[in-house]
PDB file of N, CA, C and O in Angstrom:
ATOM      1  N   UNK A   1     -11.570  45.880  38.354  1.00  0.00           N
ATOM      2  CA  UNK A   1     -10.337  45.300  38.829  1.00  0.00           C
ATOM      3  C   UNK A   1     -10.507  44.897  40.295  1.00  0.00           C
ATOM      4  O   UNK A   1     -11.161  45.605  41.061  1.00  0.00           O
ATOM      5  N   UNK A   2     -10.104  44.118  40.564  1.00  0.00           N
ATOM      6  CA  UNK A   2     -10.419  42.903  42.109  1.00  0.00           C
ATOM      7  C   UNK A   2      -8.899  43.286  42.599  1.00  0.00           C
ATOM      8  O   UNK A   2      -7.870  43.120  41.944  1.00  0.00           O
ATOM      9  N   UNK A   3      -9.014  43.815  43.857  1.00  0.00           N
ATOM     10  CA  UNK A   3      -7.580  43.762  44.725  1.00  0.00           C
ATOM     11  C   UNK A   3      -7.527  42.563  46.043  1.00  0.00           C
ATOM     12  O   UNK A   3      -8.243  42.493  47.042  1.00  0.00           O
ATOM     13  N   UNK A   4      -6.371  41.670  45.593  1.00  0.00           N
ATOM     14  CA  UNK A   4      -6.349  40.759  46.362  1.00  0.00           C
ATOM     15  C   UNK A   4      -5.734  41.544  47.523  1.00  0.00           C
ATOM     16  O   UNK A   4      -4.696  42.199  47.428  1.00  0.00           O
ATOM     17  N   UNK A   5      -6.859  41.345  49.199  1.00  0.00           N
ATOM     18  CA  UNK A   5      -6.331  41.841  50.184  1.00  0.00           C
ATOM     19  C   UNK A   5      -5.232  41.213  50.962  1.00  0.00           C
ATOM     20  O   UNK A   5      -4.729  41.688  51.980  1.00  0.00           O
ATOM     21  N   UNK A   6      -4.884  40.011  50.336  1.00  0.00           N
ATOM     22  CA  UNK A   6      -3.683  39.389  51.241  1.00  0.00           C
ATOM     23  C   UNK A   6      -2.382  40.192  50.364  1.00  0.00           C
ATOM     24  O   UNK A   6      -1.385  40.341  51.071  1.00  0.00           O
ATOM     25  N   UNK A   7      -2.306  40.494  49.560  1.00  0.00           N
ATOM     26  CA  UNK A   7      -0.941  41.130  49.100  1.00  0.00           C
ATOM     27  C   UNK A   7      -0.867  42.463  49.572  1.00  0.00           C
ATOM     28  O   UNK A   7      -0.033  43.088  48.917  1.00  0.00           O
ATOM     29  N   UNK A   8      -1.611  43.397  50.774  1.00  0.00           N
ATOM     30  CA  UNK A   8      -1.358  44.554  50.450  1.00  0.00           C
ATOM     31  C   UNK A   8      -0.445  44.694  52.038  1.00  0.00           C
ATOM     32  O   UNK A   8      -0.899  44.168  53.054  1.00  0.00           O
ATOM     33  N   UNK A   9       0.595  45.312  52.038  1.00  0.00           N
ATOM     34  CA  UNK A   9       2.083  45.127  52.808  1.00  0.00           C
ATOM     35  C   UNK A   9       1.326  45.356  54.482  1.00  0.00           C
ATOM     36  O   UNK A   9       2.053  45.037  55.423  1.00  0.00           O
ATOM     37  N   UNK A  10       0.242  45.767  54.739  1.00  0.00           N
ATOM     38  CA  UNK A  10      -0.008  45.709  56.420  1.00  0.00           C
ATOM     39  C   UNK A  10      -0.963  44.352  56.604  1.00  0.00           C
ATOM     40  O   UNK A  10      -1.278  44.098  57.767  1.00  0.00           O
ATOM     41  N   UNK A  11      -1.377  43.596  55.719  1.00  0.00           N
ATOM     42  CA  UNK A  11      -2.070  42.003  55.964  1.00  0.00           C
ATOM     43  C   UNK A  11      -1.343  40.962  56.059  1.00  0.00           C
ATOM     44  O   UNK A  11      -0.845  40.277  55.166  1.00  0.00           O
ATOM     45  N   UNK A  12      -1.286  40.843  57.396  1.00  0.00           N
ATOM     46  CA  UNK A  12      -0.563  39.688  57.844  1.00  0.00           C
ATOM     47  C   UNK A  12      -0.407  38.350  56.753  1.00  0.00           C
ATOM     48  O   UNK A  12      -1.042  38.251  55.703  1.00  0.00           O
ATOM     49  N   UNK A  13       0.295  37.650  57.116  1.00  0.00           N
ATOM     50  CA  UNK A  13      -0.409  36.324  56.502  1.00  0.00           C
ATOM     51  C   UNK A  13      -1.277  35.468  57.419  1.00  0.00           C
ATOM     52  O   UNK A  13      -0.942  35.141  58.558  1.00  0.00           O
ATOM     53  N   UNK A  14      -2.775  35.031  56.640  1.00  0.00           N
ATOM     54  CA  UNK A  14      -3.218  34.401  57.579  1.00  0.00           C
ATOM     55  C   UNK A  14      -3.564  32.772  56.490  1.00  0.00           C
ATOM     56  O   UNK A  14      -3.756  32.880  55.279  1.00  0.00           O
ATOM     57  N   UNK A  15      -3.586  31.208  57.301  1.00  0.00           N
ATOM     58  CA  UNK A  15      -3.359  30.269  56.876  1.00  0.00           C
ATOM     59  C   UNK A  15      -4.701  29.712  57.539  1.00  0.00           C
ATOM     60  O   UNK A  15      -5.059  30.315  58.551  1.00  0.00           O
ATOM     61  N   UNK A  16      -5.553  28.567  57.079  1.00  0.00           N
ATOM     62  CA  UNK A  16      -6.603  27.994  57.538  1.00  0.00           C
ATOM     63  C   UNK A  16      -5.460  26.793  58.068  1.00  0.00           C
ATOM     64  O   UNK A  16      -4.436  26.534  57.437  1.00  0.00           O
ATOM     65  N   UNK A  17      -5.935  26.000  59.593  1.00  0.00           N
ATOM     66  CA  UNK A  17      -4.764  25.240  59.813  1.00  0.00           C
ATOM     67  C   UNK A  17      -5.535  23.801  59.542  1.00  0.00           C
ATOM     68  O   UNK A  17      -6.763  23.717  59.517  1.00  0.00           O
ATOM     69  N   UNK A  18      -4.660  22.703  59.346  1.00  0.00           N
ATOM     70  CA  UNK A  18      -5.093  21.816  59.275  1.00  0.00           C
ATOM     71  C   UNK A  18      -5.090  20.995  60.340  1.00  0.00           C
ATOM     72  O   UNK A  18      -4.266  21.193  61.232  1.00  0.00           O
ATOM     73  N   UNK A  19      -6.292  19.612  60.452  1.00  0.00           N
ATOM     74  CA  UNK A  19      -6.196  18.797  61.628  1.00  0.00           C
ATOM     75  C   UNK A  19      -4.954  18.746  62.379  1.00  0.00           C
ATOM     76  O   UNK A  19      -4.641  19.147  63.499  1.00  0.00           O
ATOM     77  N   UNK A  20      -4.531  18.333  61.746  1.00  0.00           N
ATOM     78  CA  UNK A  20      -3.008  17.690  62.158  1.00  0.00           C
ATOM     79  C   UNK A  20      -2.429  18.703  62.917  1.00  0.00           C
ATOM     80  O   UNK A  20      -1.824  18.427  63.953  1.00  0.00           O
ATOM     81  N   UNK A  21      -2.566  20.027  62.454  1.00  0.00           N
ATOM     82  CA  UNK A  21      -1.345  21.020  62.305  1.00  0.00           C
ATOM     83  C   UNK A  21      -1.723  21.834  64.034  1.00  0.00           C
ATOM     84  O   UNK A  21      -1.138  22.495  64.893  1.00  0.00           O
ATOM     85  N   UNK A  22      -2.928  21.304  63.794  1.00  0.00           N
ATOM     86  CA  UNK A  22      -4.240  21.934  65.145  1.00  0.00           C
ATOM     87  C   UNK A  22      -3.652  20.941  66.191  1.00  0.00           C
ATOM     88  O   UNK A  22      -3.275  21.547  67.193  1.00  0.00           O
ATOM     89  N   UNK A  23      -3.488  19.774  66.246  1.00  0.00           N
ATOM     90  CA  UNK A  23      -3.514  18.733  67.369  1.00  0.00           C
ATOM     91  C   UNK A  23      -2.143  19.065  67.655  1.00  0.00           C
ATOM     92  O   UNK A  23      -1.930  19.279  68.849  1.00  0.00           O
ATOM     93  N   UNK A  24      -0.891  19.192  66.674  1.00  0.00           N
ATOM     94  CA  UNK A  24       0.399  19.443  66.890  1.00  0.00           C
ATOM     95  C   UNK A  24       0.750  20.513  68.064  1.00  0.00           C
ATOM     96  O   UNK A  24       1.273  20.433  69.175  1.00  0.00           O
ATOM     97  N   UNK A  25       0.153  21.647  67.193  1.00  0.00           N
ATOM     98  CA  UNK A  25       0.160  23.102  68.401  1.00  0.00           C
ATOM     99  C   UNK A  25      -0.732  23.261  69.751  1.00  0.00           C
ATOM    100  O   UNK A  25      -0.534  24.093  70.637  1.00  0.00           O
ATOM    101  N   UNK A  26      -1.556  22.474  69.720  1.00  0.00           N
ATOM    102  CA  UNK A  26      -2.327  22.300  70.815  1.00  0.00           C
ATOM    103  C   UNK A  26      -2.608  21.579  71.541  1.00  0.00           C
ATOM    104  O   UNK A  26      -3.259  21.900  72.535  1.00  0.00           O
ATOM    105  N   UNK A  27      -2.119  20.045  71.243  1.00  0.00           N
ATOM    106  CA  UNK A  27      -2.285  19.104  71.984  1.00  0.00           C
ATOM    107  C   UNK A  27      -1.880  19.104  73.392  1.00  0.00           C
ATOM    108  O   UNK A  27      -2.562  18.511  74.227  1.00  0.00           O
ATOM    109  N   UNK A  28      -0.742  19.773  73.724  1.00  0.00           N
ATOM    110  CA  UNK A  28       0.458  19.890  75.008  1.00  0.00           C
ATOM    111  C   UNK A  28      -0.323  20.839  76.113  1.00  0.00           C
ATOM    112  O   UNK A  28      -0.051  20.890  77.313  1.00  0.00           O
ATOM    113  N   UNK A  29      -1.421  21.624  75.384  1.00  0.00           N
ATOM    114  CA  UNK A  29      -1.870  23.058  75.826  1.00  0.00           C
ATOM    115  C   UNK A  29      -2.994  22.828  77.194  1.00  0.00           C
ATOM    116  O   UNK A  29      -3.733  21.846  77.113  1.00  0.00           O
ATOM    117  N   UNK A  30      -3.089  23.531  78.160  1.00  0.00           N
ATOM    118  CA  UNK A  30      -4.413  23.009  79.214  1.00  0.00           C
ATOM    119  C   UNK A  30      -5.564  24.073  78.811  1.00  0.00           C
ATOM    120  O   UNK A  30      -6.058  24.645  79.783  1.00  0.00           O
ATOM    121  N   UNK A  31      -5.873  24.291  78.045  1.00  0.00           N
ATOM    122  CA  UNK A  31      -6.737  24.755  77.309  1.00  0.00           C
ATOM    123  C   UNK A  31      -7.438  24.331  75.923  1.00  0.00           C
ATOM    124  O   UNK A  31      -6.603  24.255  75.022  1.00  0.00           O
ATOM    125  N   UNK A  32      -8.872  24.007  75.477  1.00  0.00           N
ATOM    126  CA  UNK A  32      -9.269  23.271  74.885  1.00  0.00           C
ATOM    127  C   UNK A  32      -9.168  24.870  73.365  1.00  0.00           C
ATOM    128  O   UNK A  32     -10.013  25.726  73.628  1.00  0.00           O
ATOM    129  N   UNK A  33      -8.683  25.069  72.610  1.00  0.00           N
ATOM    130  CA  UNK A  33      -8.287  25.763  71.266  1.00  0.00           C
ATOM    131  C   UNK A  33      -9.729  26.449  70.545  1.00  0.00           C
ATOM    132  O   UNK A  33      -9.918  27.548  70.025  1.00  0.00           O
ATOM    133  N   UNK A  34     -10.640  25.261  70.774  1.00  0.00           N
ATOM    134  CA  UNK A  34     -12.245  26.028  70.483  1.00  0.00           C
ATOM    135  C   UNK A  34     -12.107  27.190  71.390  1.00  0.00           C
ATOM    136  O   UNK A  34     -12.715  28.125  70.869  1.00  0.00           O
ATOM    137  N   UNK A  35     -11.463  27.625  72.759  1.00  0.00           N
ATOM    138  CA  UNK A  35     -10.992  28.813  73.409  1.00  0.00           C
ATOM    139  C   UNK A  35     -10.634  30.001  72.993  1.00  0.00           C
ATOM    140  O   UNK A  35     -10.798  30.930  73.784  1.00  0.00           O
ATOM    141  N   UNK A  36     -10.083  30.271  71.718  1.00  0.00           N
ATOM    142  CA  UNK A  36      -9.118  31.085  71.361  1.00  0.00           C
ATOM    143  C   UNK A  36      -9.831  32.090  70.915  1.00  0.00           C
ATOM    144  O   UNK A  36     -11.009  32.056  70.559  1.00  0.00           O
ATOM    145  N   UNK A  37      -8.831  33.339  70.942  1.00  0.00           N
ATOM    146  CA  UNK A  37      -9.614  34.410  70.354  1.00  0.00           C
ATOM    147  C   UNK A  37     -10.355  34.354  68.709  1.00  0.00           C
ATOM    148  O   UNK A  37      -9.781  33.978  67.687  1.00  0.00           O
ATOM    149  N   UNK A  38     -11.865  34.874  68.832  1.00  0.00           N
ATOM    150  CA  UNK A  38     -12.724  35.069  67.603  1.00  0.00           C
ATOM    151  C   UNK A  38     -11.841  35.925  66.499  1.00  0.00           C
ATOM    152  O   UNK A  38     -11.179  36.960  66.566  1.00  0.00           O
ATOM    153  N   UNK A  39     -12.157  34.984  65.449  1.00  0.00           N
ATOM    154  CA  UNK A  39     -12.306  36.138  64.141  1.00  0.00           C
ATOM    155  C   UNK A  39     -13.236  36.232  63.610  1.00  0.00           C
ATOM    156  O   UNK A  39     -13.437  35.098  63.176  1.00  0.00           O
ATOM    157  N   UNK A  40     -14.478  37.206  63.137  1.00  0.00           N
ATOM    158  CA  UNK A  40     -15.420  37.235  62.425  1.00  0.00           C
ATOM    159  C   UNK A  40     -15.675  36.697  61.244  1.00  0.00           C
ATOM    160  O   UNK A  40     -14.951  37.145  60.355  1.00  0.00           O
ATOM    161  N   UNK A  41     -16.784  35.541  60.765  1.00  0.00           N
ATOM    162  CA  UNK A  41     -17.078  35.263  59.516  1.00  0.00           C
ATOM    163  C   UNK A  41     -16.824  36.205  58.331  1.00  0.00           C
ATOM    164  O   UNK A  41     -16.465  35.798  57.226  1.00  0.00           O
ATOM    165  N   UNK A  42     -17.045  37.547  58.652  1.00  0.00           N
ATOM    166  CA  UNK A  42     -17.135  38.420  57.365  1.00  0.00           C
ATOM    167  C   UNK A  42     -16.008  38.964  57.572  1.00  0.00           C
ATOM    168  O   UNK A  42     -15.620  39.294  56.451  1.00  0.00           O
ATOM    169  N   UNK A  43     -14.950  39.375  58.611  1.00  0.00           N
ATOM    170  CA  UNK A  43     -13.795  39.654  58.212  1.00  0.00           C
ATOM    171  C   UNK A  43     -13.064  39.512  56.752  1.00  0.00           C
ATOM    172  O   UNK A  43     -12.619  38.441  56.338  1.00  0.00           O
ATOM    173  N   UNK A  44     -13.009  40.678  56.076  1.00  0.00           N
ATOM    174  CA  UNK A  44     -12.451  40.826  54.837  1.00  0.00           C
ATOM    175  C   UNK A  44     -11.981  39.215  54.736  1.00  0.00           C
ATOM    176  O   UNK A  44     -12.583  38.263  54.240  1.00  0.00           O
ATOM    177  N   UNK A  45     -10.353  39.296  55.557  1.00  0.00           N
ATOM    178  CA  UNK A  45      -9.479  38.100  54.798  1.00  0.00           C
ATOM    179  C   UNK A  45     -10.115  36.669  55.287  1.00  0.00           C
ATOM    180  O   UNK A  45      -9.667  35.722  54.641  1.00  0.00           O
ATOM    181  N   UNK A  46     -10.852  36.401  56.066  1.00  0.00           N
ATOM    182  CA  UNK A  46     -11.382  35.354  56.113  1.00  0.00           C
ATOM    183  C   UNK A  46     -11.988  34.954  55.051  1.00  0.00           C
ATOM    184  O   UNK A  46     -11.832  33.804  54.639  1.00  0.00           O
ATOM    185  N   UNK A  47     -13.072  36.169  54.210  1.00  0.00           N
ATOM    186  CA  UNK A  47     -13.776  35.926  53.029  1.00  0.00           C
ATOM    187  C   UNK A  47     -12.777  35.331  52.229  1.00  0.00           C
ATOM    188  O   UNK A  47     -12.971  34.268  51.641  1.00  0.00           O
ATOM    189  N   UNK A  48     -11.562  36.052  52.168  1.00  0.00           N
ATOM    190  CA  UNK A  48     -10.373  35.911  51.216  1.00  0.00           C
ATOM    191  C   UNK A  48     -10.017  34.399  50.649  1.00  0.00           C
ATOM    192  O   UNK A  48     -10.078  33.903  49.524  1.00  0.00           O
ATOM    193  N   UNK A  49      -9.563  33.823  52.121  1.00  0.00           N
ATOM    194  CA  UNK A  49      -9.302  32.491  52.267  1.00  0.00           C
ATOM    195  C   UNK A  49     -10.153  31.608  52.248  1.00  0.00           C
ATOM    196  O   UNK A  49      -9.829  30.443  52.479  1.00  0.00           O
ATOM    197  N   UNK A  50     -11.474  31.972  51.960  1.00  0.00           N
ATOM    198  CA  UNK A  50     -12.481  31.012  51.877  1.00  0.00           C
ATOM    199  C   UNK A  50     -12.887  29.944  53.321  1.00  0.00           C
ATOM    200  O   UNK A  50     -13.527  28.898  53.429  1.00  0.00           O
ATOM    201  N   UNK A  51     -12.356  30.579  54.021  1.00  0.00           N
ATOM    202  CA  UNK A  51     -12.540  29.535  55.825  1.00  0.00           C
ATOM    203  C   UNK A  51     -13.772  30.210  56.520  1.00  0.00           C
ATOM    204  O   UNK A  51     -14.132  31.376  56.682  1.00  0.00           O
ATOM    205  N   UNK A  52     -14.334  28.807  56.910  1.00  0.00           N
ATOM    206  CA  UNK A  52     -15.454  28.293  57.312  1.00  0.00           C
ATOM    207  C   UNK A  52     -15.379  28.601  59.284  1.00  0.00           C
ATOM    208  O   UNK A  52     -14.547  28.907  60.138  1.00  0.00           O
ATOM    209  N   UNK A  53     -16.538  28.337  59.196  1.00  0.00           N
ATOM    210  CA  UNK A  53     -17.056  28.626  61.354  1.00  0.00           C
ATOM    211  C   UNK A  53     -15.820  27.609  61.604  1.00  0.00           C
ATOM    212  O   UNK A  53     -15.240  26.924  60.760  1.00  0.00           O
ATOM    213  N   UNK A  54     -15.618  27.684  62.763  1.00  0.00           N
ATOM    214  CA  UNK A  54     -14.615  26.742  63.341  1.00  0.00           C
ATOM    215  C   UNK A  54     -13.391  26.492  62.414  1.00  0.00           C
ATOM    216  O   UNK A  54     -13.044  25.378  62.807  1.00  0.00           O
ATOM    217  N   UNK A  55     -12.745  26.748  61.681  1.00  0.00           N
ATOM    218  CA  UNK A  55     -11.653  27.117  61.484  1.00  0.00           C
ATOM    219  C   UNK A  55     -10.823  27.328  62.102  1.00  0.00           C
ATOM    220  O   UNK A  55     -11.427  27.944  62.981  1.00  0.00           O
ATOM    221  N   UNK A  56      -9.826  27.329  62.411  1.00  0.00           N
ATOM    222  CA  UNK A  56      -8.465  27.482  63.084  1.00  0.00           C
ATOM    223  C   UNK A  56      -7.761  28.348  61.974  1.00  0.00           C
ATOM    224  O   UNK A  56      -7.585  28.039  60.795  1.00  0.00           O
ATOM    225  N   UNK A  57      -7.360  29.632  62.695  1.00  0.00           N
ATOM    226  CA  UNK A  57      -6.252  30.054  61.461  1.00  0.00           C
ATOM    227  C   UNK A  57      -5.209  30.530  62.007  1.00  0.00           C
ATOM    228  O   UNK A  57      -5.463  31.034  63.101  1.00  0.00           O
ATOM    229  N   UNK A  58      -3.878  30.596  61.632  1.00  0.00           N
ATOM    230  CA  UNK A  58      -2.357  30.904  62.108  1.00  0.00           C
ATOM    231  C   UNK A  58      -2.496  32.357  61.193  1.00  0.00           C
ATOM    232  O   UNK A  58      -2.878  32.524  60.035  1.00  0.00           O
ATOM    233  N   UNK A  59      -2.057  33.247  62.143  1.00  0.00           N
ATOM    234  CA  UNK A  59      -1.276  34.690  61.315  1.00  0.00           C
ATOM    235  C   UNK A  59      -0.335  34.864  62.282  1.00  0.00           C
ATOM    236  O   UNK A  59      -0.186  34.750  63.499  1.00  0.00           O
ATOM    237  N   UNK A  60       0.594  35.375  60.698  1.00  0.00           N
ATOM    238  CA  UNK A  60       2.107  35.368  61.060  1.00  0.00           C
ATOM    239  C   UNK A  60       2.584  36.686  60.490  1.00  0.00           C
ATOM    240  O   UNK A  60       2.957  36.836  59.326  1.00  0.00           O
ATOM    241  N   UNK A  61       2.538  37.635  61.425  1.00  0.00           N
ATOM    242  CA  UNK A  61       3.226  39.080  61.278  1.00  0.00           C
ATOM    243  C   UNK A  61       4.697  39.525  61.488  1.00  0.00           C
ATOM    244  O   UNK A  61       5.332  39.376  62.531  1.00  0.00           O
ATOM    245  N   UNK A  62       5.165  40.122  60.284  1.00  0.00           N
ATOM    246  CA  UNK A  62       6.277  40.316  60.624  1.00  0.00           C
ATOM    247  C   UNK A  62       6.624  41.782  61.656  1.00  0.00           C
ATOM    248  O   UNK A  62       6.041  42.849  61.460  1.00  0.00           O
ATOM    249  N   UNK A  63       7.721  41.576  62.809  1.00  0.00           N
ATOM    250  CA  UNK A  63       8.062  42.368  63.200  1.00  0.00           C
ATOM    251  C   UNK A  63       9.482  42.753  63.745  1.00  0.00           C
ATOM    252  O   UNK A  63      10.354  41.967  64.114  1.00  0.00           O
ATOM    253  N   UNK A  64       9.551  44.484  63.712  1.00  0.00           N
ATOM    254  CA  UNK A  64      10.845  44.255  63.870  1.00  0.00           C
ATOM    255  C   UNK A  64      11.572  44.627  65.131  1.00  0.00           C
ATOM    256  O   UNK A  64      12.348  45.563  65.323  1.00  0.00           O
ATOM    257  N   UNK A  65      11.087  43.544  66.075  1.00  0.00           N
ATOM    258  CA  UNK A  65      11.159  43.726  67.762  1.00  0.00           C
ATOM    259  C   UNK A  65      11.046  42.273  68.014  1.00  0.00           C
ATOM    260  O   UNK A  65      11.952  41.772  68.679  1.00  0.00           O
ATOM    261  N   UNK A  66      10.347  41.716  67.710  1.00  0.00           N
ATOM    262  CA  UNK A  66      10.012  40.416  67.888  1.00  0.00           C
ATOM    263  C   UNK A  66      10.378  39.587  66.623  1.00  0.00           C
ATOM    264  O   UNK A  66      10.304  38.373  66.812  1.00  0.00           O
ATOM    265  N   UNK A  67      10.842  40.058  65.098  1.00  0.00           N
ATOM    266  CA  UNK A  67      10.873  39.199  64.427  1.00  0.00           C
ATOM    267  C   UNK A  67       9.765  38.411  63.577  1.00  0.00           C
ATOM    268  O   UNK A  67       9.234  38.987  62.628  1.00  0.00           O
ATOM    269  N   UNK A  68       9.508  37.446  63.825  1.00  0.00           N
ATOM    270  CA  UNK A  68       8.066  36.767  63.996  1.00  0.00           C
ATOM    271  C   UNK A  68       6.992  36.348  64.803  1.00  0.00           C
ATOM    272  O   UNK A  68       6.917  35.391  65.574  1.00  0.00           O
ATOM    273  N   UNK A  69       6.344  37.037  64.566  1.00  0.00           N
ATOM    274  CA  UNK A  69       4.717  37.004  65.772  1.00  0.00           C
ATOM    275  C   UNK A  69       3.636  36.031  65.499  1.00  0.00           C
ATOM    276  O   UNK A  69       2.968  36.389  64.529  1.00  0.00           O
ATOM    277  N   UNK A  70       3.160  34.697  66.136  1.00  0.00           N
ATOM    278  CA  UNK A  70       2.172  34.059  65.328  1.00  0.00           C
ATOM    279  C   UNK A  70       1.124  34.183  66.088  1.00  0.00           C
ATOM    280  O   UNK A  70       1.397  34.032  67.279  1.00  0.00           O
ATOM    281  N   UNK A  71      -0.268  34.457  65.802  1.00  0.00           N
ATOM    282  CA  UNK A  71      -0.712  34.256  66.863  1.00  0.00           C
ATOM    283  C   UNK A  71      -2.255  33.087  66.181  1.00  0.00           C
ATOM    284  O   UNK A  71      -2.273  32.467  65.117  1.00  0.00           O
ATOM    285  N   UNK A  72      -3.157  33.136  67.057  1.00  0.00           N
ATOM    286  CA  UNK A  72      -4.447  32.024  66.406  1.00  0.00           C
ATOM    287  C   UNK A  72      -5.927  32.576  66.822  1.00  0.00           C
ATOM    288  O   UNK A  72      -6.319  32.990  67.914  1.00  0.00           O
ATOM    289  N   UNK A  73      -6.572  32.449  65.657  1.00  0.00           N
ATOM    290  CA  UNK A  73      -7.753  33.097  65.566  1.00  0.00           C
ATOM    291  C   UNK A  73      -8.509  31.591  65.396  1.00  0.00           C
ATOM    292  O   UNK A  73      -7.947  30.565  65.012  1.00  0.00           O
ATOM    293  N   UNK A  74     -10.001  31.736  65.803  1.00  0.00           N
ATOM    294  CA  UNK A  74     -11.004  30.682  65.771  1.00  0.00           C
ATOM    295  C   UNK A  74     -11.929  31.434  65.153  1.00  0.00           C
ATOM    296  O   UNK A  74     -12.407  32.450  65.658  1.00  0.00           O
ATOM    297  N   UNK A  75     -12.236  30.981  64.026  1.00  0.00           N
ATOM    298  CA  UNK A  75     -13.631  31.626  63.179  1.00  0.00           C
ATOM    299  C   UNK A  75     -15.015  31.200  63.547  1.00  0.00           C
ATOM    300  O   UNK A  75     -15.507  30.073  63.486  1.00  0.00           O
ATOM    301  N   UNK A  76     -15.603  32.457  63.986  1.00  0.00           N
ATOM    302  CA  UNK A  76     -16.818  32.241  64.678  1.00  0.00           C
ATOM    303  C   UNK A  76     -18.203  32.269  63.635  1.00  0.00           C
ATOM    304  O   UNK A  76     -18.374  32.926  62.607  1.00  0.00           O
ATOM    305  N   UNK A  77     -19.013  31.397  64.249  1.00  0.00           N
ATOM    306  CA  UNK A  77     -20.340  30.861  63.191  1.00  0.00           C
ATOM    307  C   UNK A  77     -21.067  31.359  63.143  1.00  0.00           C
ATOM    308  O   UNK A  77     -22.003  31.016  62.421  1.00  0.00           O
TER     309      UNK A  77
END
């Protein structure tokens, strides 16, 4: 039996972002986004989602102080 690790209640959601979705959130920014904090290739949910080096990914944690937390990971090669 295979346990999908994105359903289990402390895994954030995490999303591979798209071009578009990348230039949207970052375009305005004085910082070039290849910047951002690493996530490891072998990180469990990266395997999960099937995302590649350079990737851009959005996770969105729920909390209950802040509500919604997003923050952005860059998958490293």
């Amino acid at each position: 039996m295979k346990i999908d690790i994105q359903d289990h209640k402390l895994v954030p959601t995490h999303e591979i972002m798209t071009e578009e979705e990348i230039a949207e959130e970052f375009g305005d920014v004085e910082y070039d986004f290849k910047d951002l904090p690493k996530i490891r290739s072998d990180d469990p949910v990266v395997k999960a989602i099937e995302a590649k080096a350079g990737d851009v990914l959005r996770i969105t944690r729920e909390s209950q102080t802040a509500g919604v937390f997003i923050t952005y990971r860059i998958v490293e090669g």
